[in-house]
NUDRENPA-908443 format. One record per residue (C-alpha): residue in one letter; x, y, z. Coordinates in nm, 2 decimals, padded with zeros to 4 digits, always signed. Last residue first. Example, Ala and Ser with C-alpha at 12.3 -4.5 7.8 and 13.67 -1.06 7.14 Angstrom:
aa->s; xx->+01.37; yy->-00.11; zz->+00.71
aa->a; xx->+01.23; yy->-00.45; zz->+00.78
END
This chain:
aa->x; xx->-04.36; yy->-07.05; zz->-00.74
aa->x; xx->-04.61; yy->-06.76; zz->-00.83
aa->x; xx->-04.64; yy->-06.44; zz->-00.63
aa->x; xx->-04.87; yy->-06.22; zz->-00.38
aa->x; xx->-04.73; yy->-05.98; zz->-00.12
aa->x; xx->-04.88; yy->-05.79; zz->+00.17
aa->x; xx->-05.22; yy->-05.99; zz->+00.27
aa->x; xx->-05.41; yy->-05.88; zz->+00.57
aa->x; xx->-05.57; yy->-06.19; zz->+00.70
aa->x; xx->-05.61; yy->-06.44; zz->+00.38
aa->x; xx->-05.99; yy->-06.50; zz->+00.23
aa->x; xx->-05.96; yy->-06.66; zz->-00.11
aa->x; xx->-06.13; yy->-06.47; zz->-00.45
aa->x; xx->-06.30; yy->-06.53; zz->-00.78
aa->x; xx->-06.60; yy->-06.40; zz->-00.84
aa->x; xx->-06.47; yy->-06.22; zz->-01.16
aa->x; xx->-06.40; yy->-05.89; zz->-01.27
aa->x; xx->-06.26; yy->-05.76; zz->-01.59
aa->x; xx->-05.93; yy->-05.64; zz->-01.74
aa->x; xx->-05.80; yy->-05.50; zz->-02.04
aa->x; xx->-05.47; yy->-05.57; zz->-02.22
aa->x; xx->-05.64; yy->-05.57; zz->-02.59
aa->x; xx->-05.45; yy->-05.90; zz->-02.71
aa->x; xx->-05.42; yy->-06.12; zz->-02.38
aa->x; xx->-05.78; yy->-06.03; zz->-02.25
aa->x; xx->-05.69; yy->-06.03; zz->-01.81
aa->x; xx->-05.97; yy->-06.18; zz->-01.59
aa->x; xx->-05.92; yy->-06.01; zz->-01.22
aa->x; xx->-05.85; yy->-06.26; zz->-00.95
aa->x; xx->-05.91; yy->-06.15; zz->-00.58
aa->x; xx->-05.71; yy->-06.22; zz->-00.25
aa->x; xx->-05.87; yy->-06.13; zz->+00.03
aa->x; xx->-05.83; yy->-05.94; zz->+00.40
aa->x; xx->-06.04; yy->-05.66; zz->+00.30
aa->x; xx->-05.76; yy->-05.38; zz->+00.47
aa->x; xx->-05.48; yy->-05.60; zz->+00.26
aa->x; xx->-05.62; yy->-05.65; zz->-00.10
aa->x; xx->-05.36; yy->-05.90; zz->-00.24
aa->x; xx->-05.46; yy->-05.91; zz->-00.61
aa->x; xx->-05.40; yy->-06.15; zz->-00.89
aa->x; xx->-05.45; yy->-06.11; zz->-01.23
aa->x; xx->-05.53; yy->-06.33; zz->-01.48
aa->x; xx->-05.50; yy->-06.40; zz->-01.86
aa->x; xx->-05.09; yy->-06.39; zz->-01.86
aa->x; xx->-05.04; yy->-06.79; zz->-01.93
aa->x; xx->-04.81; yy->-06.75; zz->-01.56
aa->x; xx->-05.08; yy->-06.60; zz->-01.40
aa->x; xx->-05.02; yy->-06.19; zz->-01.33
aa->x; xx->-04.93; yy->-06.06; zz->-01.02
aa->x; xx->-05.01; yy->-05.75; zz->-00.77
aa->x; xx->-04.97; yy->-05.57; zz->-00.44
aa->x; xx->-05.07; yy->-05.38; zz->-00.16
aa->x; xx->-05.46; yy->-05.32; zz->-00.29
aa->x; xx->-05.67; yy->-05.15; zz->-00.01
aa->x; xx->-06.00; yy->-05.26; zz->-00.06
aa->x; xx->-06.12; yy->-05.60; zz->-00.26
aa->x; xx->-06.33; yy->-05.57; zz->-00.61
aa->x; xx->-05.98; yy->-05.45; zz->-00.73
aa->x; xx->-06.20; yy->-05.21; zz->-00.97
aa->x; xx->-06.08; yy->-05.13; zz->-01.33
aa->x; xx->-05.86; yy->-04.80; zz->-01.43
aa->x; xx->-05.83; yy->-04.83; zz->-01.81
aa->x; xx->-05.64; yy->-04.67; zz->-02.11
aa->x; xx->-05.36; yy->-04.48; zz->-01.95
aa->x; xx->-05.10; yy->-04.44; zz->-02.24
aa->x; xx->-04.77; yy->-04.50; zz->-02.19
aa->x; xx->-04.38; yy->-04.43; zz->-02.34
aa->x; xx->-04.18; yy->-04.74; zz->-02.42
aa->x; xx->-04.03; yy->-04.61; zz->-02.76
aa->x; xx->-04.29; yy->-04.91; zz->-02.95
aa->x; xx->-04.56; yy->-04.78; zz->-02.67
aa->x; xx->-04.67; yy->-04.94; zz->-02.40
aa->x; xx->-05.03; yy->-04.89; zz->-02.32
aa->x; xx->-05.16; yy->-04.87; zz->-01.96
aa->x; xx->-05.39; yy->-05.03; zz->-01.71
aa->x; xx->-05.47; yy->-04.85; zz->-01.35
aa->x; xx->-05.59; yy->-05.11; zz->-01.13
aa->x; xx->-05.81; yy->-04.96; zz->-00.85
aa->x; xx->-05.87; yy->-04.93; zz->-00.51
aa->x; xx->-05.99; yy->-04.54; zz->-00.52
aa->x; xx->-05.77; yy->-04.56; zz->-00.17
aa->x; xx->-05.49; yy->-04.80; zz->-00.28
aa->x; xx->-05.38; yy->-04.79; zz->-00.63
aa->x; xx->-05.29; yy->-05.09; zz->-00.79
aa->x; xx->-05.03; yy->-05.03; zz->-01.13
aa->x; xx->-05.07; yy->-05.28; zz->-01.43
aa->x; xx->-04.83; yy->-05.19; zz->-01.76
aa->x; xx->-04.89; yy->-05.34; zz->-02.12
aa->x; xx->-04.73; yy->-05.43; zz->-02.41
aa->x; xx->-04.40; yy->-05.58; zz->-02.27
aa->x; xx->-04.49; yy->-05.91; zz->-02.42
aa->x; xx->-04.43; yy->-06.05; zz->-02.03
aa->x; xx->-04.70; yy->-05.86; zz->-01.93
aa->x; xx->-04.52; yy->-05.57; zz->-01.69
aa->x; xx->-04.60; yy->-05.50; zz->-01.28
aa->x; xx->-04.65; yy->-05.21; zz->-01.07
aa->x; xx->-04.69; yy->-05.20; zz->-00.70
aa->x; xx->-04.85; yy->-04.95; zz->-00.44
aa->x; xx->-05.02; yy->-04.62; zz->-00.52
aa->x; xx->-05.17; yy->-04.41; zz->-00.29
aa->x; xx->-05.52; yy->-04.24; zz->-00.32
aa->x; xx->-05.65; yy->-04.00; zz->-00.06
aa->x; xx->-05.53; yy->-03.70; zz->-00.13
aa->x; xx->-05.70; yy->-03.52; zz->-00.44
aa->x; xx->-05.97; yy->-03.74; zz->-00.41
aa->x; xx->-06.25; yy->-03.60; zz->-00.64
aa->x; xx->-06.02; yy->-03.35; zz->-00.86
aa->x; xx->-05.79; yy->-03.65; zz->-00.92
aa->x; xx->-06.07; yy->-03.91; zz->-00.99
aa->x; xx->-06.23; yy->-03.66; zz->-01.26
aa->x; xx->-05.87; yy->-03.60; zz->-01.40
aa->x; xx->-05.80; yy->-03.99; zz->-01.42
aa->x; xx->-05.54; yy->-04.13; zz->-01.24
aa->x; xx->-05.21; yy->-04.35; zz->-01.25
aa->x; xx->-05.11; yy->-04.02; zz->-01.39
aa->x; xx->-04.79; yy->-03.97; zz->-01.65
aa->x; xx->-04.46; yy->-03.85; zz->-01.64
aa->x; xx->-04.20; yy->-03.94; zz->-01.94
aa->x; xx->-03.85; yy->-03.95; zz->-02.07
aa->x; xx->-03.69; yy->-03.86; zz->-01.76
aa->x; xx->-03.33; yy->-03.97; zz->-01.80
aa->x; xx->-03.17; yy->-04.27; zz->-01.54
aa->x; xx->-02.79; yy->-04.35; zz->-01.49
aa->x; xx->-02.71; yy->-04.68; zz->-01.50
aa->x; xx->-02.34; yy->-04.57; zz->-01.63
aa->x; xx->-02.32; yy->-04.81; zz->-01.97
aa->x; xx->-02.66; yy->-04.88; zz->-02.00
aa->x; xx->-02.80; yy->-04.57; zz->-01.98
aa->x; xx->-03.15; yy->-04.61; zz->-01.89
aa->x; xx->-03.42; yy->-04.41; zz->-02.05
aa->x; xx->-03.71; yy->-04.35; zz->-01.81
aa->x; xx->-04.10; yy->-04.32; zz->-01.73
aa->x; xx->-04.22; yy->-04.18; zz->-01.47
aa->x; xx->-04.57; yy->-04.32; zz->-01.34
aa->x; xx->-04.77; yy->-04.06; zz->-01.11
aa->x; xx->-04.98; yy->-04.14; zz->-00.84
aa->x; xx->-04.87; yy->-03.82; zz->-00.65
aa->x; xx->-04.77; yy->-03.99; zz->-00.31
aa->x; xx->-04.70; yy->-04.35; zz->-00.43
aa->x; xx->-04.48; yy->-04.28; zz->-00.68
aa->x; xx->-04.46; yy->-04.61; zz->-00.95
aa->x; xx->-04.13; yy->-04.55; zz->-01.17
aa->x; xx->-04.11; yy->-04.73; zz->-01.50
aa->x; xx->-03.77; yy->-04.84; zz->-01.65
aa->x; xx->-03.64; yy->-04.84; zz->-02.00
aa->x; xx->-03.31; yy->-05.02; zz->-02.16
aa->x; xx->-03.54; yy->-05.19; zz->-02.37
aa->x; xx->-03.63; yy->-05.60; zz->-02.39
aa->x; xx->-03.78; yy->-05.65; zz->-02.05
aa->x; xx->-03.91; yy->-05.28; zz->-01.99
aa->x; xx->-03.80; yy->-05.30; zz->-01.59
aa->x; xx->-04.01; yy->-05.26; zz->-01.34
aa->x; xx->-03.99; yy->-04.96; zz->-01.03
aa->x; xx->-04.17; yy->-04.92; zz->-00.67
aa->x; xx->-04.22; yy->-04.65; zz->-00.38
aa->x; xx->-04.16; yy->-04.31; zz->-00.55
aa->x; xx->-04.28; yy->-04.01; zz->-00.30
aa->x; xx->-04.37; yy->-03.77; zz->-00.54
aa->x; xx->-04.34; yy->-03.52; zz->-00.30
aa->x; xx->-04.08; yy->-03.30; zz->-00.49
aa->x; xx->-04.04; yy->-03.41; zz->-00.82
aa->x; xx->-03.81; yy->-03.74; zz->-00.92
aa->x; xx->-03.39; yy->-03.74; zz->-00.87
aa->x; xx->-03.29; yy->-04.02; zz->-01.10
aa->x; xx->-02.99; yy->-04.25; zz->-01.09
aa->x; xx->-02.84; yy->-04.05; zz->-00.75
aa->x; xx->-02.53; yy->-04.24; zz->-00.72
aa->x; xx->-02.35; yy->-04.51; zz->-00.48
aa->x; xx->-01.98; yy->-04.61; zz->-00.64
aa->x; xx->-01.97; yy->-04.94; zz->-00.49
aa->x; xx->-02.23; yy->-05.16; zz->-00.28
aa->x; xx->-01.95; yy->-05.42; zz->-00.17
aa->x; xx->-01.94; yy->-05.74; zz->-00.25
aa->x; xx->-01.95; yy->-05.78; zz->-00.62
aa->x; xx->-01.74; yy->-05.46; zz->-00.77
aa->x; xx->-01.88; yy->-05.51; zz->-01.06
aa->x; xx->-02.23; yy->-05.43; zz->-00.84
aa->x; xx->-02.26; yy->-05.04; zz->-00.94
aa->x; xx->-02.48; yy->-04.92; zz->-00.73
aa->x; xx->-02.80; yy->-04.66; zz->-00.80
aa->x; xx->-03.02; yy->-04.48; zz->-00.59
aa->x; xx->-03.35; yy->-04.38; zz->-00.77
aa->x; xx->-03.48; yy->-04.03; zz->-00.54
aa->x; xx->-03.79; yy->-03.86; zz->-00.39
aa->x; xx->-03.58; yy->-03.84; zz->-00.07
aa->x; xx->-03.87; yy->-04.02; zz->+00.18
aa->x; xx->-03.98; yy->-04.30; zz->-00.13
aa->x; xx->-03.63; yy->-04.39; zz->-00.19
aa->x; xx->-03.59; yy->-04.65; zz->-00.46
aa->x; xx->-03.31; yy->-04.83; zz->-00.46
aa->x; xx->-03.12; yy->-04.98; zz->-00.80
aa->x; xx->-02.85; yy->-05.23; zz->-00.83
aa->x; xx->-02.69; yy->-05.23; zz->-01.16
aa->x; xx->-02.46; yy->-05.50; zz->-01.36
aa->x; xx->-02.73; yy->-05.75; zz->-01.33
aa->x; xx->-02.75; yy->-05.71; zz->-01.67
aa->x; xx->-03.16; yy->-05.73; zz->-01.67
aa->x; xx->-03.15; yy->-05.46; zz->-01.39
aa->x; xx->-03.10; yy->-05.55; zz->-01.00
aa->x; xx->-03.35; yy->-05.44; zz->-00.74
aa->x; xx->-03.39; yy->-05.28; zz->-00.47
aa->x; xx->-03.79; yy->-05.11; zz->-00.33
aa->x; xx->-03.90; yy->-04.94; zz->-00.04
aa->x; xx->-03.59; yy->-04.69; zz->+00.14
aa->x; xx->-03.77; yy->-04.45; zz->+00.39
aa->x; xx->-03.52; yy->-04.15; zz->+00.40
aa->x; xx->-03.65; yy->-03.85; zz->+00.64
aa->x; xx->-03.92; yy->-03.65; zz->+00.73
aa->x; xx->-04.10; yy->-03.78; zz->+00.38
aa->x; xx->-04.43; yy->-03.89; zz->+00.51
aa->x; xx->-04.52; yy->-03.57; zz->+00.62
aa->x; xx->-04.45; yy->-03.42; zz->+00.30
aa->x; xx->-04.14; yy->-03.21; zz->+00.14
aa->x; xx->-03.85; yy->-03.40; zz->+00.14
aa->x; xx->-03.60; yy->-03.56; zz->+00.32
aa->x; xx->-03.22; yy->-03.67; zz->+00.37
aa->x; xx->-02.95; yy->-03.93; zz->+00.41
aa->x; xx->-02.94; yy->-04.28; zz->+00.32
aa->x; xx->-02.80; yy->-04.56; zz->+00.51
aa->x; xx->-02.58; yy->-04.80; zz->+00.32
aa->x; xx->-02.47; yy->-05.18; zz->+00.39
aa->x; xx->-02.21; yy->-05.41; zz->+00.29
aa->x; xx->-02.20; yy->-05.83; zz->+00.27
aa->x; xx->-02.38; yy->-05.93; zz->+00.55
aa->x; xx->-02.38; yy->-06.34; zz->+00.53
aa->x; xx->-02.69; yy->-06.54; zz->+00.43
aa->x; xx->-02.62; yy->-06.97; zz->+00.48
aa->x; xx->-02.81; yy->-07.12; zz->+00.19
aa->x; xx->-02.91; yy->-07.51; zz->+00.28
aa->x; xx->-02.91; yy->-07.81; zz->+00.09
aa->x; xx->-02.61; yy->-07.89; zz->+00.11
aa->x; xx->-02.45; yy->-07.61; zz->+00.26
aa->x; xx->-02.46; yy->-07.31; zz->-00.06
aa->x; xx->-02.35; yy->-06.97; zz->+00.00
aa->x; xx->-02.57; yy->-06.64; zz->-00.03
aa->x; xx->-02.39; yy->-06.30; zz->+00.00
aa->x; xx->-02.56; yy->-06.03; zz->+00.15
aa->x; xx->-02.64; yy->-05.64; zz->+00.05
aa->x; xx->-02.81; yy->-05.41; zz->+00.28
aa->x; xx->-03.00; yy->-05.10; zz->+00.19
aa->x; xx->-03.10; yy->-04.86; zz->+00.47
aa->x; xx->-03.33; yy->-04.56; zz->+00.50
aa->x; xx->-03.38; yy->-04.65; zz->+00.88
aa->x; xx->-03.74; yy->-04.73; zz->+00.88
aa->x; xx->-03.85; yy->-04.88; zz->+00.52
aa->x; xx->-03.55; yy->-05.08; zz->+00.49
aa->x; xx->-03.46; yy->-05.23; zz->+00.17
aa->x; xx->-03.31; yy->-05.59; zz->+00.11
aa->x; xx->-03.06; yy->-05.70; zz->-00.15
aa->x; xx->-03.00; yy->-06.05; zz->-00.20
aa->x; xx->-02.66; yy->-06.22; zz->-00.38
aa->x; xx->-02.58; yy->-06.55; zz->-00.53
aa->x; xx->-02.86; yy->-06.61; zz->-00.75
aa->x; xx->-02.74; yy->-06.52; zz->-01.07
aa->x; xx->-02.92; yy->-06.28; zz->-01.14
aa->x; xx->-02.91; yy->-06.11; zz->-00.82
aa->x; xx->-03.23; yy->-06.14; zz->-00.59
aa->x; xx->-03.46; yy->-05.87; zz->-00.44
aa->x; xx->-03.59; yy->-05.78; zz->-00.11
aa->x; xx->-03.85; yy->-05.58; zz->+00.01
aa->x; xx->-03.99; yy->-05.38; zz->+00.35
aa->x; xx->-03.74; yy->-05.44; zz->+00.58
aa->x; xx->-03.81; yy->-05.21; zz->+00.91
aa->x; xx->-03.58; yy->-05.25; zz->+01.17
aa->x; xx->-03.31; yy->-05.41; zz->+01.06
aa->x; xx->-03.02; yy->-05.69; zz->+01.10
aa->x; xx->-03.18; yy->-05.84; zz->+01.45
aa->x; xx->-03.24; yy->-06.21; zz->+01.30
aa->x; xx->-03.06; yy->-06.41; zz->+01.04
aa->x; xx->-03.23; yy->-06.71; zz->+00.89
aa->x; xx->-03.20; yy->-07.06; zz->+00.75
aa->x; xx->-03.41; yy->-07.38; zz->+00.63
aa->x; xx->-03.73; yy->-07.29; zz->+00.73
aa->x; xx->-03.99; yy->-07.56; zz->+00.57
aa->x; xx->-04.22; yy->-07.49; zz->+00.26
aa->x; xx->-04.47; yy->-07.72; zz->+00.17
aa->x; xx->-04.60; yy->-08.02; zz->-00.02
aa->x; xx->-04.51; yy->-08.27; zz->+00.29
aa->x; xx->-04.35; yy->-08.49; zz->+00.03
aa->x; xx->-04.22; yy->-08.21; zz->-00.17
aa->x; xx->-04.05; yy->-07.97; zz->+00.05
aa->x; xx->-04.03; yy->-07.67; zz->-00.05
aa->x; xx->-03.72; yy->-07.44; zz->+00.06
aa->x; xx->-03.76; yy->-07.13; zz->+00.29
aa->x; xx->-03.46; yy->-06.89; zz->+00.34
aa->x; xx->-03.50; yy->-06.62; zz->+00.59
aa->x; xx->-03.43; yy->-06.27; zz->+00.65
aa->x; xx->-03.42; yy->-06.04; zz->+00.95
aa->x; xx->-03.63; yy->-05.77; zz->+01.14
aa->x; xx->-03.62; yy->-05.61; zz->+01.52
aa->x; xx->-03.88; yy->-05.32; zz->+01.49
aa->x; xx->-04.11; yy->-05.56; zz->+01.26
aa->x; xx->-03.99; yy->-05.92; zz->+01.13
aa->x; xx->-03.96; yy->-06.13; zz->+00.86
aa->x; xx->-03.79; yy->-06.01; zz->+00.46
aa->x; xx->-03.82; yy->-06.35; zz->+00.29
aa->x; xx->-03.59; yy->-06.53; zz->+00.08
aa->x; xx->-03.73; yy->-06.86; zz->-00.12
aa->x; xx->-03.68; yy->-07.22; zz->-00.21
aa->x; xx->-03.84; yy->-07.46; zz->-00.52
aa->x; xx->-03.93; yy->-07.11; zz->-00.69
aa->x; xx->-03.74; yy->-07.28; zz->-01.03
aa->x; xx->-03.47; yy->-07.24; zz->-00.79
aa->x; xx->-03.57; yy->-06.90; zz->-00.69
aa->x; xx->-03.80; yy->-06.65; zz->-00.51
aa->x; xx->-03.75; yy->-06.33; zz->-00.36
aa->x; xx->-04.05; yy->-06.27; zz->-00.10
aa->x; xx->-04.21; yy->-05.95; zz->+00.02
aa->x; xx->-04.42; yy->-05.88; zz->+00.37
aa->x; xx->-04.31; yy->-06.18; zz->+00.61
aa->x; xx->-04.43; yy->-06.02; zz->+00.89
aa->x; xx->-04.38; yy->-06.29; zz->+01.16
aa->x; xx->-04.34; yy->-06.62; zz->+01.01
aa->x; xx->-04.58; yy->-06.90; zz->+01.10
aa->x; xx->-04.63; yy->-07.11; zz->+00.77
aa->x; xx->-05.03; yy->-07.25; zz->+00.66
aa->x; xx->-05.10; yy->-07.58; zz->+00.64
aa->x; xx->-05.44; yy->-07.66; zz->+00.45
aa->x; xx->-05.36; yy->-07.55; zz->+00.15
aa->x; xx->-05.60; yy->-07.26; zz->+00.01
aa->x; xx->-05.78; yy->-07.28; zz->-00.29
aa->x; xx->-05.87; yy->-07.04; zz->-00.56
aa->x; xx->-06.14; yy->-07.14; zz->-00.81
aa->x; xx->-06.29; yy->-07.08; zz->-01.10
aa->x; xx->-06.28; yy->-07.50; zz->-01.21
aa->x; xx->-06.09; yy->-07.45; zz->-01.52
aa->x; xx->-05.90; yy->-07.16; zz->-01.41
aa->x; xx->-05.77; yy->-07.39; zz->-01.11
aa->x; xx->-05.57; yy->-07.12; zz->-00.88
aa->x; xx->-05.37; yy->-07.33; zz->-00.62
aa->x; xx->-05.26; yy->-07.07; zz->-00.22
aa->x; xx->-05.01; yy->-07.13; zz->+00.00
aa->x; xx->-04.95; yy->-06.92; zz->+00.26
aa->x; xx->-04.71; yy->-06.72; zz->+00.46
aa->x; xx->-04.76; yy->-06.52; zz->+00.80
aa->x; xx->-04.92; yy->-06.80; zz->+01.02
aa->x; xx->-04.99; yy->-06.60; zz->+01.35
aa->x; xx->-04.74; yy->-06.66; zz->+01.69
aa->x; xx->-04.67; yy->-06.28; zz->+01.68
aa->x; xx->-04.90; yy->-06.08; zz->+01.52
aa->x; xx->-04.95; yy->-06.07; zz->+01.12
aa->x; xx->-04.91; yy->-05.87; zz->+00.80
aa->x; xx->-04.91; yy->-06.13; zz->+00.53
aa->x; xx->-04.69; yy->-06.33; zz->+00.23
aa->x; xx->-04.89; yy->-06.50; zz->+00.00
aa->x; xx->-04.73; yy->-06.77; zz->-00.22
aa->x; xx->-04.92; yy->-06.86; zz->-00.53
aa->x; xx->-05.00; yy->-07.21; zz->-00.70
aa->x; xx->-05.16; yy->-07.24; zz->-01.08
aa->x; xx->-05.38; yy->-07.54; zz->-01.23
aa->x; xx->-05.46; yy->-07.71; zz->-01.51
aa->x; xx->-05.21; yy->-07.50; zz->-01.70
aa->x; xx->-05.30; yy->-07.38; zz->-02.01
aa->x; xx->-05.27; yy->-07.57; zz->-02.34
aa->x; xx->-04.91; yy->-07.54; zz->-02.51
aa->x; xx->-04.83; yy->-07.88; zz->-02.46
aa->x; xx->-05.15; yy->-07.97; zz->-02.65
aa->x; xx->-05.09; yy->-07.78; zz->-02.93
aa->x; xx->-04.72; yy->-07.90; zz->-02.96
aa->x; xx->-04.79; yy->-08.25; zz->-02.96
aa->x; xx->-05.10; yy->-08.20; zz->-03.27
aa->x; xx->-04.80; yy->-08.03; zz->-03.45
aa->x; xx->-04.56; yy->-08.33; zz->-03.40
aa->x; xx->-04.90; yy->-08.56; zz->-03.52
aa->x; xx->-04.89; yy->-08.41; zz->-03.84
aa->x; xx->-04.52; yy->-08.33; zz->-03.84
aa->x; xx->-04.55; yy->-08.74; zz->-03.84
aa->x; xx->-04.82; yy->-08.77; zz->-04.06
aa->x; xx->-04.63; yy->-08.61; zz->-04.35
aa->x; xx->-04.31; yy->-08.80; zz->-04.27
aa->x; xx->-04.50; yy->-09.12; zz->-04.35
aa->x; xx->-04.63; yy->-08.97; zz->-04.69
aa->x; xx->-04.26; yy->-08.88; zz->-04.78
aa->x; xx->-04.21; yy->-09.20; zz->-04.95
aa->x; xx->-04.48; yy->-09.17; zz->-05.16
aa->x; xx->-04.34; yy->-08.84; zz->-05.28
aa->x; xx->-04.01; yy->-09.00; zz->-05.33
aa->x; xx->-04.19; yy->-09.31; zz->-05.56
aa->x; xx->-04.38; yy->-09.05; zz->-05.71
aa->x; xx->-04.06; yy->-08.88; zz->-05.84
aa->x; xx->-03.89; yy->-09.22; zz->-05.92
aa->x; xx->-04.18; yy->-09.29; zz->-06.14
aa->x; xx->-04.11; yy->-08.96; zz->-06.31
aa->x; xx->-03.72; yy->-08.98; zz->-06.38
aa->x; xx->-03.71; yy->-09.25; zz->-06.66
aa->x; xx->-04.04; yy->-09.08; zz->-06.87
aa->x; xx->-03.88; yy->-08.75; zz->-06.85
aa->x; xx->-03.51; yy->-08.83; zz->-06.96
aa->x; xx->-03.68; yy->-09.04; zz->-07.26
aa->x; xx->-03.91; yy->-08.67; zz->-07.32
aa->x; xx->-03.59; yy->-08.45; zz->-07.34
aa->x; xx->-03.44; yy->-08.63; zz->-07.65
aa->x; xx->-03.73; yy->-08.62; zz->-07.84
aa->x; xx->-03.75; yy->-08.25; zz->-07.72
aa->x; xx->-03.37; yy->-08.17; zz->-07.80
aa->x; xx->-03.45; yy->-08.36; zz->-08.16
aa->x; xx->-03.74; yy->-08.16; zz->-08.21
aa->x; xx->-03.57; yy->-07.82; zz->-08.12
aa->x; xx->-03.50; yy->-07.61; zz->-07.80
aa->x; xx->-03.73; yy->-07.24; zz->-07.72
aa->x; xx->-03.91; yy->-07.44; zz->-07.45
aa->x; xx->-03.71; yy->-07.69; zz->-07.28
aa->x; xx->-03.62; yy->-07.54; zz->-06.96
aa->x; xx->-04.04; yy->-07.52; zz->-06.91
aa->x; xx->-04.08; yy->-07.85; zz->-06.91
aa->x; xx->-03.78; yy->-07.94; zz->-06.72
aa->x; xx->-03.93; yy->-07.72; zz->-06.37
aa->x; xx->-04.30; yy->-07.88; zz->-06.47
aa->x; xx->-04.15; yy->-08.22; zz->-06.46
aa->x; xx->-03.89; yy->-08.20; zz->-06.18
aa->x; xx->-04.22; yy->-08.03; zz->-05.95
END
């Protein structure tokens, strides 16, 4: 490179400069190639750095899941479950937990523990923590006889808070979570009970399904499937749930059950289980507040004509690129796959079969090419192939019988 770069300094100069240029030359080249030779070691080492990289990057030999499930009293309620995409398989562990009704989990710790809503009429929460020598999850704390219908809970950023939702009363309840050793005592922190109704059967009166925090943590965020509404906290004011507001009022009867957040955009999707609609909406990042940006049907119009009432959607999810959105829809019992756009807007582009009936909830595999699906009236949990660049999904035969399964995750 030093001999092309004087070269061509030299051009327009005179004999003598030349003469005087080609001594300079003939000392500095052997000391180039003896600092390219020297660099031939260094060569194989980013060589064999790269070959490191690939094969840390491969995908994981195998995947675990927690399933939470409906159940009866003295029934195993959680389970574990390991996903080998290599082999095609989905196997359960052979000890199950007994936990009554342990329908949504918050996970943390790397998932090394978890929070569980448990319970029917007279519910509670419970902190699980794995234990590695038995590989599985022990009870480490609860409270009991603190609702009567918790239907999901969520964790705070930074893992000192949970937030649980209560189908039956309308209620949101915030505790505080302290560390003992190796335990995490829950104390009631605050708590608000929603008022009013809306048009349907189903909406005689509040039915609180879904809280959680945004990205900032700054926001907590209910979703009221009986008032049609997106209740917003502000959380600066840590142990109380301050300065309540109506975030987003959605149509009458749409009956909104769950929400995601857009992972690099101040936008929020809105699952409603009633009209199978997603809405779409701008976040203000300064008040929470919510703006209507978008509606658009978890359905197509042939599907909607056929069975007009008789669909209900459940849980929505986003690939970690933010590129695509996955919503289950019981009834038709179907995925409903849709394009994000650069402004966060969607475009339904597939609804694929569950191959399972009566889809309560969804996750994708921690490399993004499955999905996982806890079909709750089939009593199975089936795996969907997911193609990474085009977002679409396809079946497999993969699947693992659990009794009425409610909530599927990773840990």
């Amino acid at each position: 490179m030093e001999h092309t770069f004087l070269s061509h300094a030299i051009l327009n100069t005179t004999t003598l400069h030349k003469a005087l240029l080609n001594k300079v030359i003939n000392a500095f080249y052997p000391l180039t190639i003896a600092a390219i030779l020297l660099t031939l070691p260094a060569c194989s080492s980013i060589e064999e750095q790269t070959q490191n990289h690939v094969l840390s990057n491969q995908p994981r030999q195998q995947q675990n899941l927690l399933i939470g499930a409906f159940n009866n009293a003295g029934e195993a309620g959680l389970f574990q479950l390991t996903f080998s995409p290599k082999q095609a398989t989905l196997t359960k562990a052979s000890q199950a937990i007994e936990a009554p009704n342990p329908v949504y989990l918050a996970t943390q710790n790397k998932h090394q523990d978890f929070f569980t809503v448990v319970g029917k009429k007279s519910g509670g929460l419970a902190h699980y923590q794995f234990n590695p020598n038995k590989q599985s999850f022990e009870l480490k704390s609860q409270l009991t006889n603190i609702n009567q219908g918790a239907c999901h809970i969520a964790m705070h950023p930074n893992i000192n808070q949970v937030a649980v939702a209560d189908y039956a009363t309308g209620e949101v309840s915030l505790f505080a979570v302290n560390e003992q050793g190796n335990k995490k005592q829950l104390s009631l922190l605050d708590k608000y009970t929603n008022q009013g109704k809306s048009i349907t059967k189903r909406q005689q009166g509040p039915h609180s399904h879904y809280v959680q925090w945004d990205r900032t943590g700054k926001f907590l965020y209910a979703v009221d499937l009986g008032t049609d509404e997106v209740l917003l906290f502000n959380n600066s004011a840590e142990n109380h749930l301050a300065d309540k507001k109506v975030a987003a009022k959605l149509s009458a009867g749409d009956g909104p059950r769950h929400m995601v957040f857009h992972p690099n955009m101040p936008v929020v999707y809105v699952i409603n289980e009633l009209s199978n609609v997603v809405a779409v909406y701008q976040q203000n990042e300064q008040t929470g507040l919510l703006s209507l940006m978008q509606r658009v049907s978890a359905l197509t119009l042939q599907v909607k004509e056929e069975q007009a009432t008789a669909n209900f959607a459940s849980a929505i999810k986003i690939s970690n690129d933010a590129r695509f959105i996955y919503a289950a829809i019981r009834g038709i019992n179907k995925i409903a796959v849709f394009g994000v756009a650069k402004n966060g807007e969607l475009e339904l582009i597939q609804l694929q079969s569950t191959l399972g009936n009566w889809p309560r909830d969804i996750t994708l595999s921690a490399e993004q090419n499955y999905l996982f699906i806890a079909n709750k009236r089939s009593n199975e949990i089936t795996v969907l192939k997911r193609d990474q660049q085009n977002g679409l999904l396809s079946p497999t035969t993969i699947k693992a019988s659990i009794p009425q399964p409610a909530y599927i995750g990773l840990y």
